[in-house]
C-alpha positions as CSV (number, residue, x, y, z in Angstrom):
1,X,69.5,-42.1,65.5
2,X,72.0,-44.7,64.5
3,X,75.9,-44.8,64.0
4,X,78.1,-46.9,63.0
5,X,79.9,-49.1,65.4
6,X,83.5,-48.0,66.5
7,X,86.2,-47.5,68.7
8,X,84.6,-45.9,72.0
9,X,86.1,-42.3,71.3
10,X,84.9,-42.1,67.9
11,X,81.2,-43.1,68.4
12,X,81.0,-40.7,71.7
13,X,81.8,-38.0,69.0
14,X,79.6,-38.7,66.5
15,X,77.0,-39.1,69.0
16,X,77.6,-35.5,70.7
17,X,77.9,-34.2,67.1
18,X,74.0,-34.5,66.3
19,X,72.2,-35.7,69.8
20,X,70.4,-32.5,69.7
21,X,68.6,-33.1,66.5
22,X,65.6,-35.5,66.6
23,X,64.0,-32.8,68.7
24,X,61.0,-31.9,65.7
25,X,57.5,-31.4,66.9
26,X,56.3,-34.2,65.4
27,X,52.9,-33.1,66.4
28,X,53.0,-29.4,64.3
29,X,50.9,-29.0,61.2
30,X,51.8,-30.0,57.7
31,X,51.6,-27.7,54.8
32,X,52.0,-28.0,51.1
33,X,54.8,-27.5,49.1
34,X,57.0,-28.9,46.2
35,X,60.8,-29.9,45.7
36,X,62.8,-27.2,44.8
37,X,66.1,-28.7,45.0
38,X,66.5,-28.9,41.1
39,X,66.5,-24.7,41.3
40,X,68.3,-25.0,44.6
41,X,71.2,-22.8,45.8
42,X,72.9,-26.1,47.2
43,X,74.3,-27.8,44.0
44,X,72.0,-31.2,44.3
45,X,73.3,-34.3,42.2
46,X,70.3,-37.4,42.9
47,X,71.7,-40.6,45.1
48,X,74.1,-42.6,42.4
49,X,76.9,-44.1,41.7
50,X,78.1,-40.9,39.8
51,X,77.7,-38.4,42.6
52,X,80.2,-41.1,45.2
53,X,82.5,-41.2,42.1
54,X,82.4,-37.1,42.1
55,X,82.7,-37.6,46.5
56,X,85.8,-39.7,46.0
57,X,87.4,-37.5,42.8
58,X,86.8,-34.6,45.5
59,X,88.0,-35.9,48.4
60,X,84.8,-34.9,50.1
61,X,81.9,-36.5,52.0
62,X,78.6,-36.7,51.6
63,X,76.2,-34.6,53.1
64,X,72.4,-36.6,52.2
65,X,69.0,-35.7,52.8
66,X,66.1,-38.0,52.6
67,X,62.8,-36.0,51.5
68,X,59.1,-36.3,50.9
69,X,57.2,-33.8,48.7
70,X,54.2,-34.2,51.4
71,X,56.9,-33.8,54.8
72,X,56.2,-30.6,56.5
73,X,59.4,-30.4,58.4
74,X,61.2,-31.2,55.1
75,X,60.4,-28.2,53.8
76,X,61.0,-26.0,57.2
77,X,64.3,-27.2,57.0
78,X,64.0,-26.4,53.0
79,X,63.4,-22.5,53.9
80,X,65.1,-21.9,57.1
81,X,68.3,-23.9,56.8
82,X,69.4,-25.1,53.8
83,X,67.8,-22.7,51.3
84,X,70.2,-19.8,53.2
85,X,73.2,-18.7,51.5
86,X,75.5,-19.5,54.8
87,X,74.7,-22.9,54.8
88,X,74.2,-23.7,51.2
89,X,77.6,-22.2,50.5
90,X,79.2,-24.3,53.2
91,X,77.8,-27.4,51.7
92,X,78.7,-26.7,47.9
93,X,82.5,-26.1,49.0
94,X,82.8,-28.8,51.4
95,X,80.5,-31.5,51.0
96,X,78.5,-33.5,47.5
97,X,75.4,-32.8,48.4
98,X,73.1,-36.3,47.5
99,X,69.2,-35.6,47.2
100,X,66.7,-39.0,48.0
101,X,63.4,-38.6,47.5
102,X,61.6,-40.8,50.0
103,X,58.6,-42.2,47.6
104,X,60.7,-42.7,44.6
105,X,63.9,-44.5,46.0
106,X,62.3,-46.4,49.0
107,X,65.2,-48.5,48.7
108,X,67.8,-46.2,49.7
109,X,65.4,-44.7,52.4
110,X,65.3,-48.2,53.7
111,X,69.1,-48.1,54.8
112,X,68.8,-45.4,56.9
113,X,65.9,-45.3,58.9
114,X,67.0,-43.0,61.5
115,X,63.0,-42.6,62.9
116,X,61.6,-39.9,60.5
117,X,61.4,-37.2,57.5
118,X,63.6,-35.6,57.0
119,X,67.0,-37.5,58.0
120,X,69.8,-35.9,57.6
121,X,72.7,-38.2,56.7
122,X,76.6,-38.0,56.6
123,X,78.7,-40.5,54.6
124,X,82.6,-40.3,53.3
125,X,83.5,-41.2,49.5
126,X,83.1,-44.9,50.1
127,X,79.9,-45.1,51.3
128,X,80.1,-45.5,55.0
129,X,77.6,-43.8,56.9
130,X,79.2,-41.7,59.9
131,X,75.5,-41.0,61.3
132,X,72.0,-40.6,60.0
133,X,69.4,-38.2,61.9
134,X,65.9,-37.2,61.8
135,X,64.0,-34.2,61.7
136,X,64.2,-30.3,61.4
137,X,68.3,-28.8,62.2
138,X,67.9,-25.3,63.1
139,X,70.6,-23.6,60.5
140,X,73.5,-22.5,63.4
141,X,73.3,-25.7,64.8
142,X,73.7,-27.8,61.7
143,X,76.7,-25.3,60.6
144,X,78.4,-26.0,64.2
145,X,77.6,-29.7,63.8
146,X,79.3,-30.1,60.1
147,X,82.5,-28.2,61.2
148,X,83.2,-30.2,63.8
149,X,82.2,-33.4,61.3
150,X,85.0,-32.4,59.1
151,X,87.3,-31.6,61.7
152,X,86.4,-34.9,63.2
153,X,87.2,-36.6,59.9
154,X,90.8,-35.0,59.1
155,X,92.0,-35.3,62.8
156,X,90.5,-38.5,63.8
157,X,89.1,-40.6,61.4
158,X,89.8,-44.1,60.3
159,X,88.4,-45.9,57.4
160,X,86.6,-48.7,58.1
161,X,85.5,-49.6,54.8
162,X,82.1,-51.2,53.4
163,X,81.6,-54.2,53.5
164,X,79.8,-56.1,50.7
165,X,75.6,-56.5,52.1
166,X,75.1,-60.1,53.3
167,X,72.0,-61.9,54.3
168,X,71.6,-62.7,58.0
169,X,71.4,-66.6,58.0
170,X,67.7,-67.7,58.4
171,X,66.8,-71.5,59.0
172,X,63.9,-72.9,57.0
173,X,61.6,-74.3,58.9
174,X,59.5,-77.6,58.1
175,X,55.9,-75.9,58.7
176,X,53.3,-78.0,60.6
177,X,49.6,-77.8,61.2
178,X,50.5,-76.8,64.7
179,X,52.8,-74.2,63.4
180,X,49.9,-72.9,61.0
181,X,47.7,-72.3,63.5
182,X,50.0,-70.9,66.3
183,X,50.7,-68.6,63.6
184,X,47.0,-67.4,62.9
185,X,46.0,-67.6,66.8
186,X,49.1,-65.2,67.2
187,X,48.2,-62.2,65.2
188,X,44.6,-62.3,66.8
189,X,46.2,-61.9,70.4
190,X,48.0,-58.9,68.8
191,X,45.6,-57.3,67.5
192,X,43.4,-57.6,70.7
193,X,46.6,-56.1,72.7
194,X,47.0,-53.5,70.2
195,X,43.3,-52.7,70.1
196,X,41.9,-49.0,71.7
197,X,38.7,-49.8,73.2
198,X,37.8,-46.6,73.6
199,X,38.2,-45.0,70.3
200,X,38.7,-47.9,68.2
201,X,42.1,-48.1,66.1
202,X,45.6,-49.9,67.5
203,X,47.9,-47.8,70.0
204,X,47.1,-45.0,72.4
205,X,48.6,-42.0,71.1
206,X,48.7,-40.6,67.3
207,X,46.5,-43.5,65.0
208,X,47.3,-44.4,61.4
209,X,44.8,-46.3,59.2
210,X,46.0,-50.0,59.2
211,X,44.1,-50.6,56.5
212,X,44.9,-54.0,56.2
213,X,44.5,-54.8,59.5
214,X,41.1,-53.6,60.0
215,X,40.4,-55.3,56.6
216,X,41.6,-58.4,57.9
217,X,39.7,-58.1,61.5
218,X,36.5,-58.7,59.1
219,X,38.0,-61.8,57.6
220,X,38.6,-63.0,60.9
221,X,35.0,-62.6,61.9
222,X,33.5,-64.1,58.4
223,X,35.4,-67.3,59.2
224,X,34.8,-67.5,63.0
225,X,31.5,-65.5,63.5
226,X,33.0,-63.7,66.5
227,X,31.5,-60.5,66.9
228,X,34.2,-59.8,69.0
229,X,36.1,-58.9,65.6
230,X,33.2,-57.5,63.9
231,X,33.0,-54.9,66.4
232,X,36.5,-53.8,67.0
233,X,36.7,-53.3,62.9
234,X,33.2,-51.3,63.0
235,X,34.5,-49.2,66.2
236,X,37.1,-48.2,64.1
237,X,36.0,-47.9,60.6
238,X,33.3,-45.6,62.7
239,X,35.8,-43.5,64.9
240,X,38.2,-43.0,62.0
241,X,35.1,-41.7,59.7
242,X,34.2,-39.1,62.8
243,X,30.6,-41.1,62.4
244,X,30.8,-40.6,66.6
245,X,32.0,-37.4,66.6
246,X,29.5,-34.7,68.2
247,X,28.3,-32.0,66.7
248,X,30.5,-28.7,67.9
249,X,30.2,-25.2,67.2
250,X,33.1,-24.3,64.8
251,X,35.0,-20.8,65.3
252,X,35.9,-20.8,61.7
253,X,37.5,-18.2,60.5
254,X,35.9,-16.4,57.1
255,X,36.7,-16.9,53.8
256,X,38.8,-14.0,53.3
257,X,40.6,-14.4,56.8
258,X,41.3,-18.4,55.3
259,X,42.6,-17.4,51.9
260,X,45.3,-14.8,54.0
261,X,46.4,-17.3,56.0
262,X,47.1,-20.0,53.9
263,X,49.1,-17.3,51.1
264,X,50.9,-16.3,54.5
265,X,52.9,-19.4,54.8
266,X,56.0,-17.9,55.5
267,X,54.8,-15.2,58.2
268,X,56.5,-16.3,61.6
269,X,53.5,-16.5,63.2
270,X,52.2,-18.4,61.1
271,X,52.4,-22.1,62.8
272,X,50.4,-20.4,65.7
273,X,47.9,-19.0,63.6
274,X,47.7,-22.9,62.4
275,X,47.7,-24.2,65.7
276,X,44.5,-21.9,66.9
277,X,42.7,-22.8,63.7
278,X,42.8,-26.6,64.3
279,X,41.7,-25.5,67.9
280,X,38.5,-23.2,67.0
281,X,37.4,-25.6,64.1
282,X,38.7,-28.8,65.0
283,X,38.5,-32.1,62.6
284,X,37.6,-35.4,63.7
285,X,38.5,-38.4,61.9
286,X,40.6,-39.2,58.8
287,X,37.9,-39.1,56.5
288,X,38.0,-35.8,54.7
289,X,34.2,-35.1,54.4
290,X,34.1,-33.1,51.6
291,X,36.4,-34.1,48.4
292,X,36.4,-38.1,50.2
293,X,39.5,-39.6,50.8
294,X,41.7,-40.1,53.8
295,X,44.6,-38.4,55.5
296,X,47.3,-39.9,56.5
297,X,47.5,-39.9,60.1
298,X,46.0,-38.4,63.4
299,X,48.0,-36.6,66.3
300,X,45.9,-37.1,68.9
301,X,44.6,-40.8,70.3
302,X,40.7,-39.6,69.3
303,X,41.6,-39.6,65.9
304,X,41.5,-35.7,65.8
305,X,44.4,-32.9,64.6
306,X,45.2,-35.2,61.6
307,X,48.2,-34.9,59.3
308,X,46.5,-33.8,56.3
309,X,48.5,-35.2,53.5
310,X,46.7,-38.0,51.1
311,X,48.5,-41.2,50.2
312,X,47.6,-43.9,47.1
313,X,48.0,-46.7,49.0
314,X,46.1,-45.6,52.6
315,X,43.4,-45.0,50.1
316,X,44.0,-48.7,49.0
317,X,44.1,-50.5,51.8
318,X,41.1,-48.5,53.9
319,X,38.5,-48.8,51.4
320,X,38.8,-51.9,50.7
321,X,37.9,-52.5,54.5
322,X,34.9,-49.8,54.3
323,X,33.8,-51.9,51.2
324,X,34.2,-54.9,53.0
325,X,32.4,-53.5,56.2
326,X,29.4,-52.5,53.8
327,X,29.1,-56.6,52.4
328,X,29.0,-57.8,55.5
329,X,26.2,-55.1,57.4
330,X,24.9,-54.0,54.3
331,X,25.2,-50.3,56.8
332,X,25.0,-47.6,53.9
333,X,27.5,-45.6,55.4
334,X,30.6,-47.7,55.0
335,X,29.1,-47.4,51.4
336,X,28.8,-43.9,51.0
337,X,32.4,-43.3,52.6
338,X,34.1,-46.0,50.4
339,X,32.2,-44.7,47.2
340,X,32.8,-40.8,48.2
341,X,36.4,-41.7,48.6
342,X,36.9,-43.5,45.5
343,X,35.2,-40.9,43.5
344,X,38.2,-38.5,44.7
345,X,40.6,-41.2,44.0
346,X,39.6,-41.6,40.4
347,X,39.2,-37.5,40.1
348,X,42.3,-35.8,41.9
349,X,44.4,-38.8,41.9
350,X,44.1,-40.3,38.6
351,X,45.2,-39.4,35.1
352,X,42.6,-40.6,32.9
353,X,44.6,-40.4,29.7
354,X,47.1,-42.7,30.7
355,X,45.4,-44.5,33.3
356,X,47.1,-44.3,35.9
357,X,47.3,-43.8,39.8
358,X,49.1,-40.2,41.0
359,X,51.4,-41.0,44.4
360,X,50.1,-38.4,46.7
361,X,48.2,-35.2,47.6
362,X,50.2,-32.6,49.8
363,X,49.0,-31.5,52.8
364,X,47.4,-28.0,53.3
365,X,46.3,-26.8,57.1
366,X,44.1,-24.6,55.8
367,X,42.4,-25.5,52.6
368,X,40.4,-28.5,54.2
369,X,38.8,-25.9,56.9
370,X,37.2,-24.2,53.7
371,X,33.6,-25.3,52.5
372,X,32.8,-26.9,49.6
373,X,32.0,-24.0,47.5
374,X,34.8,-22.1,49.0
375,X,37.0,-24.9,47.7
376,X,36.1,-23.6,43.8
377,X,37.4,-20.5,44.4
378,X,41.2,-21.7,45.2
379,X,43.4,-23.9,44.1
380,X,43.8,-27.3,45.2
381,X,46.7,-29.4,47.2
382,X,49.5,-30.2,44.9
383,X,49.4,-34.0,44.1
384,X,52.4,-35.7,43.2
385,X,52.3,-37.5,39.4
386,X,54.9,-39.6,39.7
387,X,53.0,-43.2,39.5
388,X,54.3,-45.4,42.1
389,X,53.8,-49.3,40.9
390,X,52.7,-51.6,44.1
391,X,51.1,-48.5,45.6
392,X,48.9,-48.6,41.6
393,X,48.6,-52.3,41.9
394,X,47.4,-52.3,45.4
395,X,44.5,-49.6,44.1
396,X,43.6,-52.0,41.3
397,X,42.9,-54.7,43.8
398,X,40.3,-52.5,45.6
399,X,38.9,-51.2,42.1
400,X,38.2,-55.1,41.4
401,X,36.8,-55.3,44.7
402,X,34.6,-52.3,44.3
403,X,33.3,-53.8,41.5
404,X,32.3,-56.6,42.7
405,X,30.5,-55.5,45.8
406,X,29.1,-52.3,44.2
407,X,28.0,-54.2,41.4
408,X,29.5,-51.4,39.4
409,X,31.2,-51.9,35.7
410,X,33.3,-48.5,35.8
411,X,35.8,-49.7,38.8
412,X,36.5,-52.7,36.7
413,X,37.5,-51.0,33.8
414,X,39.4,-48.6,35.4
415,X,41.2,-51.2,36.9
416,X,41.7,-52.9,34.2
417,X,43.2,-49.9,32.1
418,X,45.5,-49.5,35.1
419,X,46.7,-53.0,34.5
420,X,47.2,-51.6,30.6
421,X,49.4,-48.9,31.7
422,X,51.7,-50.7,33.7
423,X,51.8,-54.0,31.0
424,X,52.5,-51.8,28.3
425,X,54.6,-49.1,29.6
426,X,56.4,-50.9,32.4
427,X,57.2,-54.6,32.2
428,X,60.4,-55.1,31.3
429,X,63.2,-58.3,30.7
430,X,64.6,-57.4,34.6
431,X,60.7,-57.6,36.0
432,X,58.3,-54.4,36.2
433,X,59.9,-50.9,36.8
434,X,59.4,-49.8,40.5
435,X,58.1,-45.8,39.4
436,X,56.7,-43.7,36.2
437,X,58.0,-40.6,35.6
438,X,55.4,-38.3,33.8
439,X,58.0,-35.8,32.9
440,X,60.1,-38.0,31.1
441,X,57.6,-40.3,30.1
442,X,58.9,-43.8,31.1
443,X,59.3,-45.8,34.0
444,X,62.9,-46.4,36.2
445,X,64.4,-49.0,38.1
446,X,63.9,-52.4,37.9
447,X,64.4,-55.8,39.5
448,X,62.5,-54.3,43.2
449,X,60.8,-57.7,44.5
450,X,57.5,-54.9,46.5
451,X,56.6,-54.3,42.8
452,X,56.6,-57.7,41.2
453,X,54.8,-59.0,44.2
454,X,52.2,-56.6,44.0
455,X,51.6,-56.0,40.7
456,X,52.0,-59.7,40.3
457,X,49.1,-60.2,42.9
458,X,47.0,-57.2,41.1
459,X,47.0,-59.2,37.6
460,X,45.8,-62.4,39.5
461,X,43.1,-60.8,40.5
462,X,42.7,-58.9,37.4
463,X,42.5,-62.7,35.6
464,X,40.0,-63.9,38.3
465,X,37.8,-61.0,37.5
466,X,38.0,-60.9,33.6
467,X,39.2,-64.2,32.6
468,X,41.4,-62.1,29.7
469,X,44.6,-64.7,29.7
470,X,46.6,-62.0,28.9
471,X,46.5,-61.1,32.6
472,X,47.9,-64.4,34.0
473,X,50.4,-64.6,31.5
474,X,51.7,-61.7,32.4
475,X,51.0,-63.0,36.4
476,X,53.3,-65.7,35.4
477,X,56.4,-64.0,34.0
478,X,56.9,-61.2,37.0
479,X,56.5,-65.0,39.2
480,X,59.0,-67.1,36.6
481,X,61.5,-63.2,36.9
482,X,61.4,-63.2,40.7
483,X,61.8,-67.3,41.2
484,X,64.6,-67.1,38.9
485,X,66.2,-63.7,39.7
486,X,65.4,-62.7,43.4
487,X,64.4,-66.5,45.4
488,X,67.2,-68.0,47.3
489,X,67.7,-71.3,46.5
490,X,70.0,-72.5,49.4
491,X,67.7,-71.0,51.7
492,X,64.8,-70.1,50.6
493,X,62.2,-67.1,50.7
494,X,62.9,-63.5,48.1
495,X,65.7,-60.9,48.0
496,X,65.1,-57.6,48.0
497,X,66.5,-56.7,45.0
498,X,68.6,-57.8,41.5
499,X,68.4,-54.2,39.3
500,X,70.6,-53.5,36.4
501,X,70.0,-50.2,37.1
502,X,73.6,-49.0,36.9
503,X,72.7,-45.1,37.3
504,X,70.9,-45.6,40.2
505,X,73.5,-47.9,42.8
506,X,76.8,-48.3,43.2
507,X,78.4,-51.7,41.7
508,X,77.2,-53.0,45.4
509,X,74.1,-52.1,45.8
510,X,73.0,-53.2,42.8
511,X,72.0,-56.6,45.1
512,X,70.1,-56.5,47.7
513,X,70.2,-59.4,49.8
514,X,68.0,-58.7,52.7
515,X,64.4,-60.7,52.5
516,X,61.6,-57.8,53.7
517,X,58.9,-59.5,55.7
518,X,56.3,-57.6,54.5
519,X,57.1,-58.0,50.8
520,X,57.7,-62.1,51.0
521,X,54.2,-61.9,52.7
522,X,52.9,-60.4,49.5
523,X,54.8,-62.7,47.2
524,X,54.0,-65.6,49.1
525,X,50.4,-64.6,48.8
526,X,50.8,-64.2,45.0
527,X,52.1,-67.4,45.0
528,X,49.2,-69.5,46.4
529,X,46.9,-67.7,44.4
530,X,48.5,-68.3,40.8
531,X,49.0,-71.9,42.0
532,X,45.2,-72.4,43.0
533,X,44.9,-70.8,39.1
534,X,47.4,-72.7,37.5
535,X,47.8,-76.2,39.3
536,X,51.8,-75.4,39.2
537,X,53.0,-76.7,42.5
538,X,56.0,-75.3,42.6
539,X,54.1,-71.9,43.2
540,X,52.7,-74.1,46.5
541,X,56.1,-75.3,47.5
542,X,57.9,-72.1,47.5
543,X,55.2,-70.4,49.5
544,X,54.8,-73.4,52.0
545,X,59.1,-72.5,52.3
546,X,58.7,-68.8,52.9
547,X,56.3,-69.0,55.5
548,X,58.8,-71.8,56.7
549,X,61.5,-68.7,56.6
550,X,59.6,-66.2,58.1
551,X,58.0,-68.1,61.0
552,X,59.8,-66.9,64.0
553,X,58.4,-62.9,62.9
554,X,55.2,-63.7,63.9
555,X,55.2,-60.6,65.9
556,X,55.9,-58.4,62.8
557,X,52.4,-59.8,61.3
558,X,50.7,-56.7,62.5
559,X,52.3,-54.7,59.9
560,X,51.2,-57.6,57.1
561,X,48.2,-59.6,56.6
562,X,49.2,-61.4,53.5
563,X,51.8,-64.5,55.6
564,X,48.0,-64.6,58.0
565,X,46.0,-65.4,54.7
566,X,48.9,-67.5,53.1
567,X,48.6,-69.4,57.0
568,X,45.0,-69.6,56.5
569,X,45.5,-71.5,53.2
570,X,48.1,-74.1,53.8
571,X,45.8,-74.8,57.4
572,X,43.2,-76.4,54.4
573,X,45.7,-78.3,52.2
């Protein structure tokens, strides 16, 4: 939870207001659902600068939710809070209520991460946020909660006003070959800190995928030959497969008692009915067996009780490493995972008429207990359309790679039609739109540096791999946008954001000037490769200066590989 900083009195209150509501069960089961708030009974307008106009023509504050169309608790709090009359009335007549979809406006997520979906967030006319908290409010506590907010703000408020974003100073850094390898040694002491030696993966309670990481574990050991590497990426390319897992004696339910529970979503007993179903037939592992593909997270350390939504870019990132696993051990069964999961990829996530990559699959606690010939007889997960750009470029990169190590044509045309798509229907004078909308047809807000560095990255390697110059032209002008639109010149390394966006930011926020770590990495990384293409050593400059920015992070490389591989390169210049 985080508030903003004020006279002793005042924080103590908002504090007191909501400390009793980051108290989810993060560990519950997920279930599958869609947004309802356009046929809502709270009177929704989307996060722009019209709905703070309407807050400050009102005299009202803000009452914001941040949402995923995969979140399980999102939806709870959907059904039994703000979907009832009581509280949806209170919020019409005192509040504008302000609806953020998490995967579409990333950006605005980013400013409140108040540690989880959903967050519930309070702010007055001007934009100043009184307090942002996660998870599930129980509808009597969230009504008690916003009357004493709004008696809190007519009897003891004072404006504090927002002040204008501003960059926190950063010193560039002249980068030796000290520095360089400092750097690289680093990340390899964290990963070895991170690293479960029991059950493979990094951390000791729930384990996500780390794609990159594990991807990057192999490059560590192709350069060095320490097995040492080799075999914490196998451990958990194996444990997150359930390869290890032993055989158990499932207490499935039958098909008939399956299909009643998952049309009894809303049954209160339901969550316990869940609960003893992941009990008596317990998964193992991320990889979903059946269909291929990955979930997003487990629960539990041994990779078991996962989180059963499906995300584009886990897919990315984790079989790419199973791919890169197979060239290296030639073991056929980081093949057949990798090719099982991109044949669901390119089936339930892709639209093959326009080419393009789908978001996500919802989560569903009961359909992945039913066998594969049970699966024809319902329907599937709802995915999500919407077409998210650097998660689409990150999933070209693997198609290119799955090309190459397959030896197969089809993931190099797919790819390649991808990179269509988003050069027709997406580039535009401000850079490359950041999402596609499939129900209006076109693509929204631009100027987002994450999507010109991927998508800038994914047409590199689209050039490497066709030689089409189309490709690196295209390369080149998202690099000439964001060196001309988004680098700091004074002192160096990429802003956030430039969008001329109008209906989607306030005059503000139309310029962000904070410079994410993770996606400088991935520009930075673009960089070096379209100057190793193109001999333009400005490319080589700027990237030697952003690593120069960002050197004193080292110990956020964990959650980016790309500043490690940019390292890697300037060691051999």
């Amino acid at each position: 939870m985080r508030n903003r900083k004020r006279g002793k009195g005042q924080r103590l209150l908002i504090l007191l207001l909501f400390f009793t509501l980051a108290t989810a069960n993060w560990q519950l089961p997920t279930a599958a659902h869609a947004y309802t708030h356009d046929t809502s009974l709270i009177k929704w307008q989307e996060y722009s600068a019209q709905a703070f106009d309407n807050a400050v023509k009102e005299k009202k504050p803000a009452f914001m939710i941040i949402t995923a169309v995969w979140c399980y608790w999102c939806h709870v709090y959907e059904e039994k809070t703000l979907e009832t009359k009581e509280v949806a009335d209170y919020i019409n007549n005192n509040f504008i209520p302000i609806f953020v979809d998490y995967d579409r406006r990333k950006d605005i997520a980013s400013k409140y991460p108040a540690g989880g979906l959903p967050t519930t967030v309070v702010l007055m006319p001007d934009g100043e946020e009184l307090v942002a908290v996660p998870g599930y409010i129980e509808k009597g506590q969230l009504l008690l909660n916003l009357e004493k907010t709004l008696a809190f703000i007519q009897k003891e408020y004072k404006p504090k006003g927002v002040e204008e974003a501003k960059d926190i100073y950063r010193e560039r850094r002249n980068i030796a070959k000290l520095d360089l390898q400092k750097y690289s040694d680093h990340f390899e002491r964290v990963v070895v800190d991170r690293y479960d030696t029991l059950f493979g993966g990094f951390g000791l309670r729930e384990k996500y995928i780390y794609g990159r990481a594990v991807d990057h574990l192999l490059d560590i050991y192709e350069s060095n030959k320490d097995k040492r590497y080799l075999d914490m990426a196998l451990k958990t390319l194996d444990n997150m497969a359930g390869r290890t897992q032993k055989t158990v004696k499932a207490k499935r339910p039958s098909f008939n008692e399956l299909k009643k529970l998952r049309e009894d979503v809303k049954q209160p007993d339901w969550i316990n009915k869940i609960a003893r179903l992941q009990t008596d037939d317990k998964i193992v592992g991320l990889f979903e067996k059946v269909e291929g593909g990955f979930f997003r997270y487990a629960t539990q350390r041994d990779w078991s009780v996962p989180h059963y939504e499906k995300m584009l870019e886990d897919q990315a990132d984790i079989i790419k490493a199973y791919l890169h696993a197979f060239k290296i051990t030639k073991d056929n069964f980081y093949k057949d995972v990798a090719v099982k999961s991109l044949k669901y990829v390119t089936s339930s996530m892709y639209n093959e008429k326009d080419s393009r990559f789908y978001g996500s699959q919802d989560a569903d606690e009961v359909y992945y207990h039913f066998t594969l010939e049970e699966r024809k007889k319902v329907a599937p997960p709802r995915t999500d359309t919407t077409s998210y750009t650097h998660t689409n470029a990150n999933m070209v990169i693997t198609l290119l790679y799955a090309g190459d190590v397959l030896k197969e044509d089809k993931y190099k045309k797919a790819a390649v039609r991808t990179l269509d798509f988003f050069i027709n229907n997406m580039m535009s004078e401000n850079g490359v739109l950041s999402f596609y909308d499939p129900a209006k047809n076109k693509g929204f807000l631009d100027g987002q540096l994450e999507d010109n560095a991927w998508l800038a990255l994914a047409l590199i390697e689209g050039y490497k791999t066709t030689k089409e110059k189309r490709f690196i032209e295209k390369a080149d002008a998202l690099i000439a946008f964001s060196l001309k639109s988004l680098y700091n010149e004074k002192e160096g390394g990429f802003i956030e954001r430039r969008s001329t966006a109008r209906e989607f930011y306030r005059e503000k926020e139309l310029v962000s000037l904070k410079k994410p770590y993770g996606h400088n990495s991935v520009m930075n990384y673009a960089l070096i490769n379209l100057y190793e293409l193109t001999k333009n050593k400005e490319y080589l400059e700027k990237a030697r200066e952003g690593f120069g920015l960002f050197y004193e992070d080292m110990n956020m490389e964990f959650q980016s590989v790309h500043f490690q591989r940019v390292a890697r390169y300037l060691l051999k210049q």
